[in-house]
KOLSEVEX-145724 format. One record per residue (C-alpha): z, x, y. Coordinates in nm, 2 decimals, padded with zeros to 4 digits, always signed. Layout:
<nodes>
+--------+--------+--------+
!     pz !     px !     py !
+--------+--------+--------+
!      Z !      X !      Y !
...
+--------+--------+--------+
</nodes>
This chain:
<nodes>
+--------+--------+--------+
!     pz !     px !     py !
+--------+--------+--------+
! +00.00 ! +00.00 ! +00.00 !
! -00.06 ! +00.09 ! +00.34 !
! +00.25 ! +00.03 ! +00.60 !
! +00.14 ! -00.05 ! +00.95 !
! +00.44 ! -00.12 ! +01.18 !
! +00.36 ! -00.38 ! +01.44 !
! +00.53 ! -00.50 ! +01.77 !
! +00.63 ! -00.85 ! +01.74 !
! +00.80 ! -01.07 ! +02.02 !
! +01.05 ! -00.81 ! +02.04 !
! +00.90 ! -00.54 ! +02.20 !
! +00.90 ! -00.73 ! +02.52 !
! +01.27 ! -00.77 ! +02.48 !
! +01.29 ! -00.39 ! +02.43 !
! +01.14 ! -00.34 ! +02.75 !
! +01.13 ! -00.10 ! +02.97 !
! +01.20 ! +00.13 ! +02.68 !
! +00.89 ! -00.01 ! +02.52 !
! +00.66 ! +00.04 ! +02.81 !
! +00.54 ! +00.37 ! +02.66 !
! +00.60 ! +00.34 ! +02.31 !
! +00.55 ! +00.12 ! +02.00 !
! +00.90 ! -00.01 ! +01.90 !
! +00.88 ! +00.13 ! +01.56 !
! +00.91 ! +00.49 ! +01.75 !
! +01.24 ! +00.41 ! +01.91 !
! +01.52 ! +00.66 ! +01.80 !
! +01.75 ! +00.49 ! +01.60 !
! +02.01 ! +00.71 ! +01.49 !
! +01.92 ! +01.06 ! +01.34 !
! +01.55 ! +00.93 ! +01.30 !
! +01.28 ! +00.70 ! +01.46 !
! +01.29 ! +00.37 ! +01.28 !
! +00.91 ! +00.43 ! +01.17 !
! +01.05 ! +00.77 ! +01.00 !
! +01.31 ! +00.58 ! +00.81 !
! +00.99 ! +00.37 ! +00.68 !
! +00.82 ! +00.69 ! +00.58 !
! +01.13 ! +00.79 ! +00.35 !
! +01.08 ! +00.50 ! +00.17 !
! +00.69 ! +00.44 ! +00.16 !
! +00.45 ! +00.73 ! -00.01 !
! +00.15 ! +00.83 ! +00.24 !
! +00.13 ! +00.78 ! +00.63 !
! +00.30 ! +00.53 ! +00.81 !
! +00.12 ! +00.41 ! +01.15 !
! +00.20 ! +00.15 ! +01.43 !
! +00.02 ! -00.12 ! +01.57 !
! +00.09 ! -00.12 ! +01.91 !
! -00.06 ! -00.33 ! +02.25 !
! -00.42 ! -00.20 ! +02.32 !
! -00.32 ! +00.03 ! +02.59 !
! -00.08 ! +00.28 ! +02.37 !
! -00.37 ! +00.26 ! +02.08 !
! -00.50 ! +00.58 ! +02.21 !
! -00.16 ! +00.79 ! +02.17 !
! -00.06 ! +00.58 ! +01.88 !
! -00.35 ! +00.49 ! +01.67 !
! -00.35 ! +00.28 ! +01.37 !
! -00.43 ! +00.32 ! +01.05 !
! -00.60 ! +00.02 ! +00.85 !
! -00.67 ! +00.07 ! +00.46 !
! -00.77 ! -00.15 ! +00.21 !
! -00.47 ! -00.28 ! +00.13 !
! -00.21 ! -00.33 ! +00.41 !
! +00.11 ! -00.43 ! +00.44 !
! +00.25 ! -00.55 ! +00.79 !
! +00.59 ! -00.47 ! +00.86 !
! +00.76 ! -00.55 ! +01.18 !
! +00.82 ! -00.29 ! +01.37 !
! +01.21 ! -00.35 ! +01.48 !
! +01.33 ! -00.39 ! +01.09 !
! +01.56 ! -00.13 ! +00.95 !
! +01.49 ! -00.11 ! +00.59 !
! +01.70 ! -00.10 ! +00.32 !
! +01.68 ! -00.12 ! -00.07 !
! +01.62 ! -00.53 ! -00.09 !
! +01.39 ! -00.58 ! +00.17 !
! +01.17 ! -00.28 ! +00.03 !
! +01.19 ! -00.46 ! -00.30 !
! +01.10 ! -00.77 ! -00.17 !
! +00.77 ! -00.60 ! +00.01 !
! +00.64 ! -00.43 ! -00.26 !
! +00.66 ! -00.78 ! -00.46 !
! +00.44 ! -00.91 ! -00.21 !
! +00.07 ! -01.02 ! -00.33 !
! -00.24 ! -00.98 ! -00.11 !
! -00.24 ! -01.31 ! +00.17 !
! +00.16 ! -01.35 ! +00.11 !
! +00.40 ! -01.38 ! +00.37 !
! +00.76 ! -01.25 ! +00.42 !
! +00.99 ! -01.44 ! +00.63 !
! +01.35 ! -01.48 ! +00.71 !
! +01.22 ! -01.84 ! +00.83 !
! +00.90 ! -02.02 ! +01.05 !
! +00.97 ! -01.81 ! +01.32 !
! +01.03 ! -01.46 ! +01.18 !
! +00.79 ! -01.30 ! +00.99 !
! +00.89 ! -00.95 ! +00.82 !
! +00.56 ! -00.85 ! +00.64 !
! +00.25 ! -01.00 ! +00.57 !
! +00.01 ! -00.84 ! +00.29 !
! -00.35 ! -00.81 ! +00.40 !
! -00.68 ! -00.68 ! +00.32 !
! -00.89 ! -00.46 ! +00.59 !
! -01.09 ! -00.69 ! +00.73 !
! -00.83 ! -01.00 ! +00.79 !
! -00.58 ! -00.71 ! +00.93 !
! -00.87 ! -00.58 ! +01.19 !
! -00.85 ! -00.93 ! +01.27 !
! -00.50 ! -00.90 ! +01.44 !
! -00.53 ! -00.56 ! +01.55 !
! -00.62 ! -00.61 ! +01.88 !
! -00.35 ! -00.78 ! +02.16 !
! -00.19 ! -00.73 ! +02.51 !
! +00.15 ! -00.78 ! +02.49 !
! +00.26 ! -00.83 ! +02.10 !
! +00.10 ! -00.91 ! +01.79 !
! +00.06 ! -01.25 ! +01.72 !
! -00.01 ! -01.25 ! +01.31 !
! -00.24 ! -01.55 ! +01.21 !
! -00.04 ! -01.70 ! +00.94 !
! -00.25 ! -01.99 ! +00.86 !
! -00.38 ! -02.07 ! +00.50 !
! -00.13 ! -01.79 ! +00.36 !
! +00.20 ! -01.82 ! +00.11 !
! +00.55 ! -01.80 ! +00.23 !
! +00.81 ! -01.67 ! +00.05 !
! +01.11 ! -01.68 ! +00.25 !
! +01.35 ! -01.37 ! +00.23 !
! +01.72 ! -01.50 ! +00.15 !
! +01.91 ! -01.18 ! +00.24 !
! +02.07 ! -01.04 ! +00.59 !
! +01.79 ! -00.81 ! +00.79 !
! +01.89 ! -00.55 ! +01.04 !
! +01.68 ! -00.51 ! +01.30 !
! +01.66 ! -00.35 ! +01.64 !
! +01.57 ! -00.62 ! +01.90 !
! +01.73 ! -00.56 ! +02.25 !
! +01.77 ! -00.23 ! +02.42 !
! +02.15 ! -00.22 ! +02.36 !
! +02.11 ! -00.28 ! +01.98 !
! +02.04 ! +00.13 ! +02.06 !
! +02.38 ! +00.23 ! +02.09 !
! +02.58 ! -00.03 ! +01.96 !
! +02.44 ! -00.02 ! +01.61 !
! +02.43 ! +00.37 ! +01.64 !
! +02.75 ! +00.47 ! +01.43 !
! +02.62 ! +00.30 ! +01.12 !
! +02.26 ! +00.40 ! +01.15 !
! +02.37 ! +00.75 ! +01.19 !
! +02.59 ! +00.75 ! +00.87 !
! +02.29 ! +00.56 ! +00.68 !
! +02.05 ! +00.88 ! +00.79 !
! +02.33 ! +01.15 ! +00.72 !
! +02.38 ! +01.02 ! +00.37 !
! +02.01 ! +00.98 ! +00.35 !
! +01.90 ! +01.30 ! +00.46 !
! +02.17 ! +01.56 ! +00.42 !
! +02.22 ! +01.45 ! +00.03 !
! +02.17 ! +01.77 ! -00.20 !
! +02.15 ! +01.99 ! +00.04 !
! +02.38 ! +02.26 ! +00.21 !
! +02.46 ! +02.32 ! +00.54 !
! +02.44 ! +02.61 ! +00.77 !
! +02.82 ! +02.75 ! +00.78 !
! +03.05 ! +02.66 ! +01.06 !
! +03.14 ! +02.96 ! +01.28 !
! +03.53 ! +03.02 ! +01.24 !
! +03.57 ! +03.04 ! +01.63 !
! +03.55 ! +02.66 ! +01.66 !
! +03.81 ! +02.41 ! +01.52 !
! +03.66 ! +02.15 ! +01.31 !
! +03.82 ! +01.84 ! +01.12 !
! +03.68 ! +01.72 ! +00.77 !
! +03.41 ! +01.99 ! +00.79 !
! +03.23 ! +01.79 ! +00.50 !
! +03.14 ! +01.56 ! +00.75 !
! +02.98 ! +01.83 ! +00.95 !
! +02.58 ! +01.91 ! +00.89 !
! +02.41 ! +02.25 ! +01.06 !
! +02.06 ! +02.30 ! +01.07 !
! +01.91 ! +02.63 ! +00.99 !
! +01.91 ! +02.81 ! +01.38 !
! +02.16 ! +02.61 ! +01.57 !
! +02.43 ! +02.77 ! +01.71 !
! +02.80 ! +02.67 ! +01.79 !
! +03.08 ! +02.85 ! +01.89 !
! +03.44 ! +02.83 ! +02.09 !
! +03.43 ! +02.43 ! +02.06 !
! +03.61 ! +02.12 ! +01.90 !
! +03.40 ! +01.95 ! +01.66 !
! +03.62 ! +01.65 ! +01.50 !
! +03.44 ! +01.44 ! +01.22 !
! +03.69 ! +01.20 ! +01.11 !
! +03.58 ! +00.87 ! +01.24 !
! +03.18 ! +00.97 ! +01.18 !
! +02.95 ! +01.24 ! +01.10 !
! +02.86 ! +01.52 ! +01.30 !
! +02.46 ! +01.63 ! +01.25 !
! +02.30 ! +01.91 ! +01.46 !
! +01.97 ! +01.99 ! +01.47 !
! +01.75 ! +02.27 ! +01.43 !
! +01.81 ! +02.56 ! +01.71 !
! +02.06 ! +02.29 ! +01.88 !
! +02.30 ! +02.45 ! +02.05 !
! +02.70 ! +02.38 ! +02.18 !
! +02.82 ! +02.58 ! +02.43 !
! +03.18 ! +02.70 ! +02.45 !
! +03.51 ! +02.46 ! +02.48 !
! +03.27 ! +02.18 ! +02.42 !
! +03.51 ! +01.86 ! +02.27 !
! +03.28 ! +01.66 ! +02.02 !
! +03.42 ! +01.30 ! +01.81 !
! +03.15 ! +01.18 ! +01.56 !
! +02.95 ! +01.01 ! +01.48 !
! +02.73 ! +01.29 ! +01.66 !
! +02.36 ! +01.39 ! +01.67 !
! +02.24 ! +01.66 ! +01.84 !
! +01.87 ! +01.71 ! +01.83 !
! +01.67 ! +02.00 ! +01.76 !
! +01.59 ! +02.24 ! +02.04 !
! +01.85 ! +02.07 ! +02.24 !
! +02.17 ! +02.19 ! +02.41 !
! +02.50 ! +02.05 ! +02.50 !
! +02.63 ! +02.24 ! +02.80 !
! +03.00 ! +02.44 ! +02.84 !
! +03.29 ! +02.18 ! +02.86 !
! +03.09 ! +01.90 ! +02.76 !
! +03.32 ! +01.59 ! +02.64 !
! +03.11 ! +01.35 ! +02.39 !
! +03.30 ! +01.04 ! +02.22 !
! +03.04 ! +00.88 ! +01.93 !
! +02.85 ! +00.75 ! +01.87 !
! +02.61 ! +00.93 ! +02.02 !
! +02.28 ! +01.05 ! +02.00 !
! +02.13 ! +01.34 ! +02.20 !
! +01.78 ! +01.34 ! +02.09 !
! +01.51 ! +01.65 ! +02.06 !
! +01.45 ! +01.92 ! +02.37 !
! +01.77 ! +01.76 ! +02.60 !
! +02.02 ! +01.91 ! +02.81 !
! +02.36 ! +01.74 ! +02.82 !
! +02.68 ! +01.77 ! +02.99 !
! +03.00 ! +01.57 ! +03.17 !
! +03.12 ! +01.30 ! +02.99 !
! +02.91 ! +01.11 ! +02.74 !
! +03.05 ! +00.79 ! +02.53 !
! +02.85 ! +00.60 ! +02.29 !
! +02.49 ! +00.64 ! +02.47 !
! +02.17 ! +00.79 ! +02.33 !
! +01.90 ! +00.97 ! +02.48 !
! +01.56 ! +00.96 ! +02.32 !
! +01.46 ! +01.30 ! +02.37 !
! +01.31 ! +01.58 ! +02.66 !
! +01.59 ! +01.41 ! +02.91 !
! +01.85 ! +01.58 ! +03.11 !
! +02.23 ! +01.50 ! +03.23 !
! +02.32 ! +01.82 ! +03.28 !
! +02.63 ! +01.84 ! +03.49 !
! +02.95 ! +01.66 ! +03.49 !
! +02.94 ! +01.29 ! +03.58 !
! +03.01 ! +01.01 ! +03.35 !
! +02.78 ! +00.80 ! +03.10 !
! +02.84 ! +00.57 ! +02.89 !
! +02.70 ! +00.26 ! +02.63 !
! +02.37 ! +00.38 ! +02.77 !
! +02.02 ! +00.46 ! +02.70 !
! +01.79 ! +00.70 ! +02.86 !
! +01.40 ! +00.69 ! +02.75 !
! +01.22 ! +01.07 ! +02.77 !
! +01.16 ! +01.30 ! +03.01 !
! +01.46 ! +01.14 ! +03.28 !
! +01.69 ! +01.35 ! +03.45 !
! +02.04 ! +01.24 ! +03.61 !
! +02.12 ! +01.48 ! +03.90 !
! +02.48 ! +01.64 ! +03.94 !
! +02.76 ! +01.35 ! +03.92 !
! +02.55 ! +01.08 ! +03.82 !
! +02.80 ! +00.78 ! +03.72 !
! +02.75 ! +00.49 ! +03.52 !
! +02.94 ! +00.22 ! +03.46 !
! +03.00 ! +00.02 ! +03.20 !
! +03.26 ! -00.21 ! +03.21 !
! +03.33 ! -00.46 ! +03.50 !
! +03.62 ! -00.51 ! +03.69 !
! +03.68 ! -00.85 ! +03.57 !
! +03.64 ! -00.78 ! +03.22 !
! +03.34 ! -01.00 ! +03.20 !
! +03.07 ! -00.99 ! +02.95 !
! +02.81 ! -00.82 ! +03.10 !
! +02.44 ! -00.94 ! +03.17 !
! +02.14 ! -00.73 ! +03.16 !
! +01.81 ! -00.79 ! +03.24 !
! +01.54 ! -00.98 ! +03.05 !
! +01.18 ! -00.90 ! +03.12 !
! +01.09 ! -01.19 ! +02.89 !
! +01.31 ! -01.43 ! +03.07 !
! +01.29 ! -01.26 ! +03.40 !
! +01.63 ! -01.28 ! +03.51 !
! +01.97 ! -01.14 ! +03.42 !
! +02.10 ! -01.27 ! +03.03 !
! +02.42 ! -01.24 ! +02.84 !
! +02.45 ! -00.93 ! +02.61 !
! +02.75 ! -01.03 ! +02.43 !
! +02.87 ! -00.70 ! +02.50 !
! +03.19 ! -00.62 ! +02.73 !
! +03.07 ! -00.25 ! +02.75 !
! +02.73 ! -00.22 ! +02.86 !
! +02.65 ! +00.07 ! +03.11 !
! +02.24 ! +00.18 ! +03.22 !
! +01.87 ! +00.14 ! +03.02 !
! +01.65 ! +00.38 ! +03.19 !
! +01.29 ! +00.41 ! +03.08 !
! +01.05 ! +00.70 ! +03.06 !
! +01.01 ! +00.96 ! +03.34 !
! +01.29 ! +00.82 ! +03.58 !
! +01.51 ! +01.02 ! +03.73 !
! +01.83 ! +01.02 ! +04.02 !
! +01.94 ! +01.25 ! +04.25 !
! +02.36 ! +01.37 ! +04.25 !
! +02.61 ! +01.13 ! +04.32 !
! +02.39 ! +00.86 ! +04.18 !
! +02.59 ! +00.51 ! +04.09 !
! +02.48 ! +00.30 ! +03.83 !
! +02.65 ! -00.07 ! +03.82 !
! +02.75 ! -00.24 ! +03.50 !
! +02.45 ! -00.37 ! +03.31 !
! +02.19 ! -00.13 ! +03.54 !
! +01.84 ! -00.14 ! +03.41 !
! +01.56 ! +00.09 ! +03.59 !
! +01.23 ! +00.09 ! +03.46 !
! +00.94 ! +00.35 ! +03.40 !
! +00.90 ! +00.64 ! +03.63 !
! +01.16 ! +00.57 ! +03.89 !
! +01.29 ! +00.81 ! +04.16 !
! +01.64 ! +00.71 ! +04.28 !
! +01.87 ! +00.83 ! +04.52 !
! +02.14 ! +00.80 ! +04.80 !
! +02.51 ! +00.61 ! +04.85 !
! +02.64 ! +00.30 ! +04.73 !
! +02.56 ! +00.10 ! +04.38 !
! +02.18 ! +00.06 ! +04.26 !
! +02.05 ! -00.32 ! +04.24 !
! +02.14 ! -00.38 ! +03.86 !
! +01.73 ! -00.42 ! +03.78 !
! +01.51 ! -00.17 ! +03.94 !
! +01.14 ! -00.22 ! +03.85 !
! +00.96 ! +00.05 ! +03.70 !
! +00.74 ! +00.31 ! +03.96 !
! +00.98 ! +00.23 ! +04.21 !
! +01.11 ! +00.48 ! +04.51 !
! +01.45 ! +00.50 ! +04.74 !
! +01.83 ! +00.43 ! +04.76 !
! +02.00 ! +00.16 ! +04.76 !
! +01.98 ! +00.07 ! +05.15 !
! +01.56 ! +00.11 ! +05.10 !
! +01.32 ! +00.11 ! +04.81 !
! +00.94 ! +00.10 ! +04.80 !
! +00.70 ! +00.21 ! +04.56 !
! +00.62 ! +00.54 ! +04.38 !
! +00.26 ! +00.67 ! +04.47 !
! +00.09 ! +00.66 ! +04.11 !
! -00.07 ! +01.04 ! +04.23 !
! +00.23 ! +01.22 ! +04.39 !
! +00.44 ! +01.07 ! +04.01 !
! +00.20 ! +01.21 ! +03.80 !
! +00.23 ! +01.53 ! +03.97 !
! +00.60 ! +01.51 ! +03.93 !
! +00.58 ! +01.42 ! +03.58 !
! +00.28 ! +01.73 ! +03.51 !
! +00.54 ! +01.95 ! +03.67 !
! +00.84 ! +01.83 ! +03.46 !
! +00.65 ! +01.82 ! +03.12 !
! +00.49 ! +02.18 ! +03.19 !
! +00.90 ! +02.34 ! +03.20 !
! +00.86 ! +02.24 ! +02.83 !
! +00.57 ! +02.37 ! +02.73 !
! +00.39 ! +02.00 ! +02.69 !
! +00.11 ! +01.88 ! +02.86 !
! +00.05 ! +01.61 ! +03.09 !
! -00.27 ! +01.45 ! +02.91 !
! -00.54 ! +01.18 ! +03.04 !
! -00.42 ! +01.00 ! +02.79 !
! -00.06 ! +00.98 ! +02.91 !
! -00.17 ! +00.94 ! +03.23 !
! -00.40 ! +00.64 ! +03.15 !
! -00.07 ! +00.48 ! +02.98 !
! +00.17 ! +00.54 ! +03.27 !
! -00.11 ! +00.36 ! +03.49 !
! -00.16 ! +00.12 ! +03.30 !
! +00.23 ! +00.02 ! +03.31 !
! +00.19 ! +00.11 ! +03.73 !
! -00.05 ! -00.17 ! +03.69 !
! +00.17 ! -00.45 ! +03.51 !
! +00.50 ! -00.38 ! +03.69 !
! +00.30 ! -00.40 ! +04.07 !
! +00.43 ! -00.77 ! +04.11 !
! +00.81 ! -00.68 ! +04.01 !
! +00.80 ! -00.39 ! +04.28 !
! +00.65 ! -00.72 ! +04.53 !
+--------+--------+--------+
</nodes>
């Protein structure tokens, strides 16, 4: 079978995180949720995504396709229940939730095209509804309050039967079992305390000296956390990042920066963002009220459920020091934020200024800002990027209005 991964209805909840990627590619936990696929599915995994991402993420359509959406986690009886599936049957927790469909080439070139989300054409097939609990990832904070349990179900996954790197006898660690080390990464002169989670870092990761660290804990590979860095899990820190301060139960995708002290917490930062020195979010209100976030589906501010719920940033965004983030702050693609006082709690994507003024990001003078950025890693600005970041310059124009 081949596993294509598509956006459903739920990639425009997942916005703006999903304004520059499919939802399958999300980081969620150790691995992307399309990687946890792979693990289970022999051969190349791929992701249907809206036609303007096709070019960076490009599907792959055999003769025999399985359609999985793209925000399920899987596990051992859902994968059962897919491989059961016969060619024109449908999966389905009920009429309107569709986990997999099984198609042949040409009916599945038939939904591969769309703007927003795939809408599956359902008609003439057979149901078979799925009677057991799904996990799934369907609203930005899902991110980092699911993240303890999806890291321990990738550490068990992909640290079984094999050894770790040793743990340097200058830091003080508890329930070192709990503790992986990837081949290059370096930590010395720092607290590393796995009791209440695992603690995985990456490949050439490094931790700095006097750093405190409370599992569950990822550390990507090539990434750093800076001297005196205190990090409560769960949290991920994903590939090529720079963090420092204070960090509580937030993750960051990967290629972001927080630097310096400052506090951040039950957040999510897309890639390539950088907070400036002293950046504060928070994440709990001063009534103790459940906090409300905003809904680009609904388009206005909805209940999370959540009493802890601190700022969503997405791709290429960045704030200068002393930055405030309000309970429930989300700031789209691309932003450049600055100044005193409290940012509006929904700032649209491409948008430039402080809280007393904002206006909108030139699409050329960004781009050079992001080439600049990207280039300090060694990655390339491409057309193709480019054409994707316009493209969501182009949708978001009415927000910034």
């Amino acid at each position: 079978m081949n596993i294509i991964l598509f956006d459903s209805i739920n990639r425009m909840h997942l916005l703006p995180l999903t304004y520059t990627r499919p939802v399958a590619a999300l980081k969620a936990g150790i691995s992307t949720i399309a990687e946890k696929w792979e693990r289970n599915f022999p051969g190349a995994v791929s992701m249907l995504a809206p036609d303007y991402l096709k070019a960076k993420f490009a599907v792959c359509i055999g003769q025999n396709n399985v359609l999985i959406d793209g925000s399920i986690l899987p596990d051992s009886p859902l994968i059962d229940a897919i491989n059961k599936l016969q060619p024109n049957e449908v999966l389905a927790e009920d009429k309107d939730n569709i986990l997999a469909i099984r198609l042949n080439k040409e009916d599945t070139e038939k939904v591969a095209g769309f703007d927003d989300y795939c809408r599956l054409s359902i008609s003439g097939l057979k149901w078979i509804i799925y009677e057991h609990p799904v996990r799934s990832i369907t609203r930005p904070w899902h991110l980092f309050s699911m993240c303890g349990e999806l890291i321990n179900d990738d550490f068990r996954v992909m640290t079984a039967n094999r050894t770790s790197a040793p743990v340097s006898e200058s830091n003080r660690v508890v329930n070192a079992g709990n503790i992986f080390i990837e081949d290059g990464a370096v930590c010395e002169f720092s607290i590393l305390n796995a009791s209440n989670g695992p603690i995985y870092i990456g490949k050439d990761a490094e931790i700095m000296e006097n750093c405190v660290v409370r599992g569950p804990f990822v550390l990507g590979e090539h990434s750093t956390l800076k001297i005196g860095a205190k990090i409560y899990g769960a949290t991920v820190v994903g590939d090529h990042c720079k963090v420092g301060g204070e960090v509580n139960n937030s993750v960051f995708l990967g290629y972001s920066n927080k630097a310096h002290d400052g506090f951040l917490g039950n957040a999510v930062i897309g890639e390539w963002c950088n907070l400036g020195a002293d950046t504060n979010n928070s994440n709990l209100k001063n009534t103790y009220e459940e906090v409300k976030l905003w809904s680009h589906v609904e388009n206005r501010f909805v209940k999370t459920g959540l009493q802890f719920c601190g700022l969503i940033m997405g791709d290429h965004s960045k704030c200068g020091i002393n930055t405030m983030f309000n309970t429930g702050t989300v700031a789209g693609v691309s932003c450049n934020l600055y100044g005193d006082g409290f940012h509006r709690n929904y700032i649209p994507s491409f948008s430039w200024g402080s809280p007393a003024h904002m206006t909108s990001f030139q699409f050329d003078k960004a781009m050079v800002i992001a080439s600049k950025v990207m280039e300090r890693r060694s990655v390339e600005l491409t057309d193709i990027e480019i054409d994707i970041l316009r493209c969501i310059y182009d949708i978001t124009f009415e927000q910034r209005r």
